[in-house]
C-alpha positions as CSV (number, residue, x, y, z in Angstrom):
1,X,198.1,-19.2,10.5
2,X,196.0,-16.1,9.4
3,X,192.6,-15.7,10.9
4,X,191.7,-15.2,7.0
5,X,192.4,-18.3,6.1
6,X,190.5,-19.8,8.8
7,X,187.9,-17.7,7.8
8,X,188.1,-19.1,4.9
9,X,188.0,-22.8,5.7
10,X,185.4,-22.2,7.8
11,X,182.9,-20.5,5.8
12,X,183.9,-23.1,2.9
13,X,182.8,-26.4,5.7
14,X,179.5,-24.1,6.4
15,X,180.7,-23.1,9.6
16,X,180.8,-20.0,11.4
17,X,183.9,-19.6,14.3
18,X,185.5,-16.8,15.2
19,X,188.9,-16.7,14.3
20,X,191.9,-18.3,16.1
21,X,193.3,-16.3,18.8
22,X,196.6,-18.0,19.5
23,X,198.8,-21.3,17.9
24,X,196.9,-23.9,20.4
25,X,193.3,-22.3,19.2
26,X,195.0,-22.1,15.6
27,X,196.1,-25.3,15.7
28,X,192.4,-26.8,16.9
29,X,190.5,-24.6,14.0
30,X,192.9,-26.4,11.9
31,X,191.9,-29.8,13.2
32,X,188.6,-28.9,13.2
33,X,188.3,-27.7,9.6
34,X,190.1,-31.1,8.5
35,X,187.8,-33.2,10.8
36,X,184.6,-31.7,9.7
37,X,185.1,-32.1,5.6
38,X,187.0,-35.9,6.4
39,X,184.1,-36.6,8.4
40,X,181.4,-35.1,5.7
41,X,183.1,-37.3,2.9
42,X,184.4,-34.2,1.0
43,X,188.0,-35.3,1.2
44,X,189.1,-34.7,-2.5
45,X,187.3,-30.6,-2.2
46,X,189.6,-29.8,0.7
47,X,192.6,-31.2,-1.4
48,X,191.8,-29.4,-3.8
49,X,191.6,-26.6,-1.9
50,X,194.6,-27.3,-0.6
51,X,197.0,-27.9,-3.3
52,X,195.1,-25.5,-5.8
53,X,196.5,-22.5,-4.3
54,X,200.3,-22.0,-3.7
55,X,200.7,-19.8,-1.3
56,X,198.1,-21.4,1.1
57,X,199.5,-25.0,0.6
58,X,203.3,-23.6,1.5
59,X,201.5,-21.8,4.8
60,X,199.9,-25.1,6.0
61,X,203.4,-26.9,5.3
62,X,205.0,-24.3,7.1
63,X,203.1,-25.0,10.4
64,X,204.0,-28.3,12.4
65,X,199.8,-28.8,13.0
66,X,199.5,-27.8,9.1
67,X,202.0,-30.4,7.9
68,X,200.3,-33.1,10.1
69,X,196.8,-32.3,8.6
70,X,198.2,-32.6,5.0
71,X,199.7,-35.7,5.1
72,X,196.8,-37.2,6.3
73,X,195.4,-36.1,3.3
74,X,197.4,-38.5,1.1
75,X,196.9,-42.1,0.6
76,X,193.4,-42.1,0.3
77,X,193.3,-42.1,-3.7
78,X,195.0,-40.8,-6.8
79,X,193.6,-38.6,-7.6
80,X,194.6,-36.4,-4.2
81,X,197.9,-37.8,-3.9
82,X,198.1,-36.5,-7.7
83,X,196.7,-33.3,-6.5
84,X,199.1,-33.5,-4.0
85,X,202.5,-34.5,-6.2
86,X,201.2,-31.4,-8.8
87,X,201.4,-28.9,-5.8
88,X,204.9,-30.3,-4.6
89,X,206.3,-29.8,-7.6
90,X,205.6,-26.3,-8.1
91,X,207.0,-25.2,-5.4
92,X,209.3,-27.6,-5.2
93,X,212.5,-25.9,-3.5
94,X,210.2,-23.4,-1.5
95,X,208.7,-26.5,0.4
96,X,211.7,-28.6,0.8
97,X,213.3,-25.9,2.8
98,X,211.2,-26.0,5.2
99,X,211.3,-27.4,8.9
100,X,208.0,-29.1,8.5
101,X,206.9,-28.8,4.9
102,X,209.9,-31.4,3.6
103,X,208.1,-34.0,5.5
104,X,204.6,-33.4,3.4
105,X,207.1,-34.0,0.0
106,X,208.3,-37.0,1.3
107,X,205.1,-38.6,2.3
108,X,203.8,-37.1,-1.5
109,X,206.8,-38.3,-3.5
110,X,205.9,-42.0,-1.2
111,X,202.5,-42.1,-2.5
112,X,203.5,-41.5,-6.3
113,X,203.9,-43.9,-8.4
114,X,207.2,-44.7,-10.5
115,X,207.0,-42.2,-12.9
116,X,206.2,-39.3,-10.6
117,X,208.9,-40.2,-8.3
118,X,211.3,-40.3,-11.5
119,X,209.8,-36.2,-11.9
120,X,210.9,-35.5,-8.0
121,X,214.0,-37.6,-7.9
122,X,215.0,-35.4,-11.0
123,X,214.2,-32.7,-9.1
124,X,216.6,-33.3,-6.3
125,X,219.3,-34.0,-8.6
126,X,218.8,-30.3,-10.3
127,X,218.3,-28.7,-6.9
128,X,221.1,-30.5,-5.3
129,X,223.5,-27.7,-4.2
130,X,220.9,-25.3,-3.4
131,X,218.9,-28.1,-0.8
132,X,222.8,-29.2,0.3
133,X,223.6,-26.0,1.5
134,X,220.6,-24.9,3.4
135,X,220.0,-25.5,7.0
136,X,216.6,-27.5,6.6
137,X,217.3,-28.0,2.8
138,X,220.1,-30.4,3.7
139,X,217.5,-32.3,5.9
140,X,215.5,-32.9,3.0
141,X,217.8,-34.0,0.9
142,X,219.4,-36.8,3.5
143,X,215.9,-37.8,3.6
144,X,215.4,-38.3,-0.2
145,X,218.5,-39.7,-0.8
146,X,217.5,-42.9,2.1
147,X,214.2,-43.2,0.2
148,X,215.9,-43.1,-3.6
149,X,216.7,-46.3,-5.5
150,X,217.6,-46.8,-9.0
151,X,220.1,-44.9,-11.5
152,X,218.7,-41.5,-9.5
153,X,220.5,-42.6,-6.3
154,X,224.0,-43.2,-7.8
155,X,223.5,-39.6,-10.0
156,X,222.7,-38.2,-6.4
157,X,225.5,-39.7,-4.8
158,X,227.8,-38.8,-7.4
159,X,226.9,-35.4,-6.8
160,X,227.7,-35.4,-2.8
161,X,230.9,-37.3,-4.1
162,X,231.9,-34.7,-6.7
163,X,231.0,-31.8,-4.2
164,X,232.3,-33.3,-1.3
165,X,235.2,-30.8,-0.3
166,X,233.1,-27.6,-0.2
167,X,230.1,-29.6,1.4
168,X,232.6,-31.0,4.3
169,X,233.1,-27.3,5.2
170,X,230.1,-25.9,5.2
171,X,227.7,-26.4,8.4
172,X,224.8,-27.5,6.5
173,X,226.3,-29.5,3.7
174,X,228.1,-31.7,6.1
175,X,225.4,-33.3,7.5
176,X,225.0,-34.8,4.1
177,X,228.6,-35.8,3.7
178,X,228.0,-37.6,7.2
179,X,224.8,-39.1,6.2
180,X,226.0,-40.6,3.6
181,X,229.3,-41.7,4.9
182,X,226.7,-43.9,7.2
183,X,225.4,-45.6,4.2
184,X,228.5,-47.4,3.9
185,X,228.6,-47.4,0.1
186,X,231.8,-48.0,-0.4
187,X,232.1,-46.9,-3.9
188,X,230.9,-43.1,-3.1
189,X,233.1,-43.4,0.4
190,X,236.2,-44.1,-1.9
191,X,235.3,-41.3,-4.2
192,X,234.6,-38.8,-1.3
193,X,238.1,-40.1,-0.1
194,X,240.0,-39.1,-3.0
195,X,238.5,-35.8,-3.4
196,X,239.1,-34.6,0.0
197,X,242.6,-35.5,-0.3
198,X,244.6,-32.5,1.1
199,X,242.0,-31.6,3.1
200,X,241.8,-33.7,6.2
201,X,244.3,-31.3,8.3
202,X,242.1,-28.6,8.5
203,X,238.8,-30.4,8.7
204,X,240.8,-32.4,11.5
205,X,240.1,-28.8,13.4
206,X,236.1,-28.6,12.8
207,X,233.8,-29.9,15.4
208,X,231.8,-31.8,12.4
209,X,234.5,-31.5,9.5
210,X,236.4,-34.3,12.3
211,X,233.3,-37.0,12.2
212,X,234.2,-37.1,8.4
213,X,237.8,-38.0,8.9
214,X,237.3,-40.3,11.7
215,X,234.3,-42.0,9.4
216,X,237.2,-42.3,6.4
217,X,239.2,-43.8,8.8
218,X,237.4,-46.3,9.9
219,X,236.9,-47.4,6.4
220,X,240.2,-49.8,5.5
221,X,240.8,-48.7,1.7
222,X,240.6,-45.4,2.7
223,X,242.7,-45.3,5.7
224,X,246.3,-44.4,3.9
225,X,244.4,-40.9,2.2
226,X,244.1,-39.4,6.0
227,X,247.2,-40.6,7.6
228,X,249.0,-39.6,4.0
229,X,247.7,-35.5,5.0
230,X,248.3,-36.1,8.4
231,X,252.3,-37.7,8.2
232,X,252.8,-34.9,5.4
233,X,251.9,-31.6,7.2
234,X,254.3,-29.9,9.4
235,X,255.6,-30.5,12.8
236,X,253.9,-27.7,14.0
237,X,250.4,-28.6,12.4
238,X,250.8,-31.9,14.2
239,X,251.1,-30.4,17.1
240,X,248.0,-27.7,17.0
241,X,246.2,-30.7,16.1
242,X,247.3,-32.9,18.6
243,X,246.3,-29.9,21.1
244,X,242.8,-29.3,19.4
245,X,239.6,-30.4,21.0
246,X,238.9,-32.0,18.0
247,X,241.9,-32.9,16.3
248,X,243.1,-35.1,19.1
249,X,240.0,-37.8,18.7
250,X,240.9,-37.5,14.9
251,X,244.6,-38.5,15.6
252,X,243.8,-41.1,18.4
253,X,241.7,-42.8,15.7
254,X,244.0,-42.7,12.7
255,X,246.4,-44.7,15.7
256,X,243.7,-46.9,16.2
257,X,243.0,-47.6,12.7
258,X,246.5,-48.5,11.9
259,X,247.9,-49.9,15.3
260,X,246.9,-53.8,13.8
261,X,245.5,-53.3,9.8
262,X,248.3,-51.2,8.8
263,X,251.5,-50.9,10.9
264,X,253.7,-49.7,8.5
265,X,251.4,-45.9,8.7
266,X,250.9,-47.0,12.3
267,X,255.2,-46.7,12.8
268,X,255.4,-43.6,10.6
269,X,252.6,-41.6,12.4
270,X,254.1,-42.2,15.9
271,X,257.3,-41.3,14.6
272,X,256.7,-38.4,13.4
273,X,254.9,-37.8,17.1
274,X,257.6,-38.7,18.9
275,X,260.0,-35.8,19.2
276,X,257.3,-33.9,20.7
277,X,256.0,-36.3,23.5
278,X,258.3,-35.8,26.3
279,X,257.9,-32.1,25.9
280,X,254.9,-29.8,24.1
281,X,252.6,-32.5,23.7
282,X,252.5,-33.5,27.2
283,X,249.6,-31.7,28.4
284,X,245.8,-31.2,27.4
285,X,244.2,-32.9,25.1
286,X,247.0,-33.7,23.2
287,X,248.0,-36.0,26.4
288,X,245.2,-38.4,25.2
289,X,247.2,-39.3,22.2
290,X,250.4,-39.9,23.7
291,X,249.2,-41.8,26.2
292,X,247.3,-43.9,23.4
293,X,250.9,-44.4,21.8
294,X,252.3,-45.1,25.5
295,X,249.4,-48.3,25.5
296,X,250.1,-49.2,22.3
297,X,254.0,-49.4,23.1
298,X,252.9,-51.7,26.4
299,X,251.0,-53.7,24.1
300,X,253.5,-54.5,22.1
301,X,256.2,-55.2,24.4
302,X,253.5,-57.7,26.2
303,X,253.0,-59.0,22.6
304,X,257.2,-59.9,22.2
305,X,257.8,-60.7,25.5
C-alpha cells in the first residue's frame, strides 16, 4: 500500500499518522482506518470511498490485509453490497485475477441478489478462457463454478467441456478440468470424455494431464475411451509409458478399472503388455505394472482353483 493512500484515509477519518513504514505497520493503518469509520457509524462513506475509485478498490483487493478489510465491508446493507457489486463489475477480469482480490468478488457476487448474480455469472461465461487460462484466474473460476446454480452452471460447464482438450494441457486450465471432474456430473464427465479422445497417451505423460485420465477412469461409462487410446498406440508408446513416472499410475489404474467391471479391455490391455514383461519392462517404474498384472494373474488362478 502507498503511504498516499493512507494519507489519504487518514486525513479523510480526521486523523493525523504518519505513514506506514513496512506491510505489518501498513497492514495496522489499514485496520485502523477501517476500525475507526466502522466504529464512528460511517460505514456506507468508506464504501463509497472504496468502490468509487477503481484503481484504489483493485489496490486494496490486491493486498491479503486489504481483501480482509473489504469483505467485511459487505453484508451490512444494500446499498454497500450494491456499491460493492457496481465496483466488481467494472473491473471485473482485473480483480478476478488476482491472489486475494477473487475472494472480495465472491463474497460480493454472495451478497447480490438474483439478478445481480445473473450480471456476474454472465460475466464468467464471457470471460471464460481468459480466467481458465490464468494462474489465479483459473482459481476464480473453480470457485464460481461451485457457487453457480441454474441454466449459467450448465452454459459454464459446457464451456470446460467444449474446451476440454486445450485446457487439459495447459498448467492453469487443468485445475479446472480436475475440479470439475470432482463434481461428478456425469453428463459434462462424458462430454469431457469424448472430446479428449485421442488424447489420453500423451496426457498419460503430464504430472497433472494423468489425474485427468485416472479421474476418467474411474468413471465406468467412460472407462473404454482411455483403454481404447491406450490398446491403440504403439508398442513402443506402451512401453515409454509404462516406464514414465506418471504414466505407470495411469496404466496400473486403467488395470484396475477393468480387472472386475470390464475384462474383455482388462484381457486386451495385458495382452498387448505381455511381450514386453519378461524383458524391457522389467525394471523401474514400469515394474509396478507388471507386477500388478502378476497379482491379478494369482488372483485369478485362486479364483479357478
Amino acid at each position: 500500500m502507498s503511504s498516499v493512500m493512507f494519507n489519504g484515509f487518514s486525513s479523510a477519518a480526521g486523523g493525523n499518522r504518519a505513514p506506514p513504514q513496512s506491510p505489518s505497520t501498513a497492514a495496522l493503518e489499514l485496520f485502523w482506518v477501517f476500525d475507526l469509520f466502522i466504529a464512528g457509524g460511517r460505514i456506507a462513506e468508506l464504501a463509497s470511498l472504496v468502490t468509487g475509485d477503481n484503481n484504489l478498490f483493485l489496490t486494496l483487493a490486491r493486498d491479503r490485509m486489504g481483501s480482509i478489510n473489504l469483505r467485511r465491508l459487505l453484508g451490512r446493507s444494500v446499498q454497500i453490497d450494491d456499491m460493492f457489486f457496481d465496483a466488481v463489475i467494472s473491473v471485473f477480469l482485473p480483480i478476478m485475477k488476482l491472489k486475494y482480490g477473487h475472494h472480495v468478488a465472491m463474497r460480493t457476487v454472495e451478497a447480490a441478489d438474483r439478478e445481480k448474480k445473473n450480471a456476474f455469472y454472465s460475466a464468467v461465461e464471457t470471460h471464460f478462457l481468459e480466467l481458465a487460462y490464468d494462474e489465479n484466474g483459473c482459481v476464480a473460476l473453480n470457485e464460481a463454478i461451485t457457487a453457480v446454480a441454474g441454466p449459467h452452471r450448465q452454459r459454464i460447464l459446457d464451456l470446460v467441456a467444449e474446451n476440454a482438450v486445450g485446457l487439459s494441457m495447459d498448467t492453469s486450465g487443468n485445475f479446472v478440468v480436475q475440479h470439475v471432474l470432482k463434481l461428478s456430473n456425469p453428463l459434462c464427465t462424458e462430454k469431457m470424455a469424448s472430446k479428449l479422445k485421442g488424447h489420453y497417451v500423451l496426457l498419460s505423460f503430464q504430472k497433472y494431464g494423468s489425474y485427468i485420465v485416472e479421474k476418467i477412469l474411474e468413471h465406468p461409462p467412460t472407462t473404454h475411451l482411455v483403454l481404447g487410446d491406450l490398446i491403440e498406440c504403439s508398442d513402443r508408446e506402451l512401453m515409454r509409458l509404462a516406464g514414465n513416472k506418471y504414466g505407470n499410475y495411469v496404466l496400473q489404474r486403467a488395470l484396475e478399472n477393468t480387472f472386475v467391471r470390464r475384462p474383455n479391455l482388462y484381457a486386451r490391455l495385458v495382452t498387448k503388455l505381455d511381450p514386453f514383461s519378461g524383458r524391457v519392462l522389467c525394471g523401474g517404474h514400469a515394474r509396478n505394472v507388471i507386477d500388478l498384472v502378476h497379482r491379478f494373474d494369482n488372483l485369478l488362478r485362486e479364483v479357478l482353483q
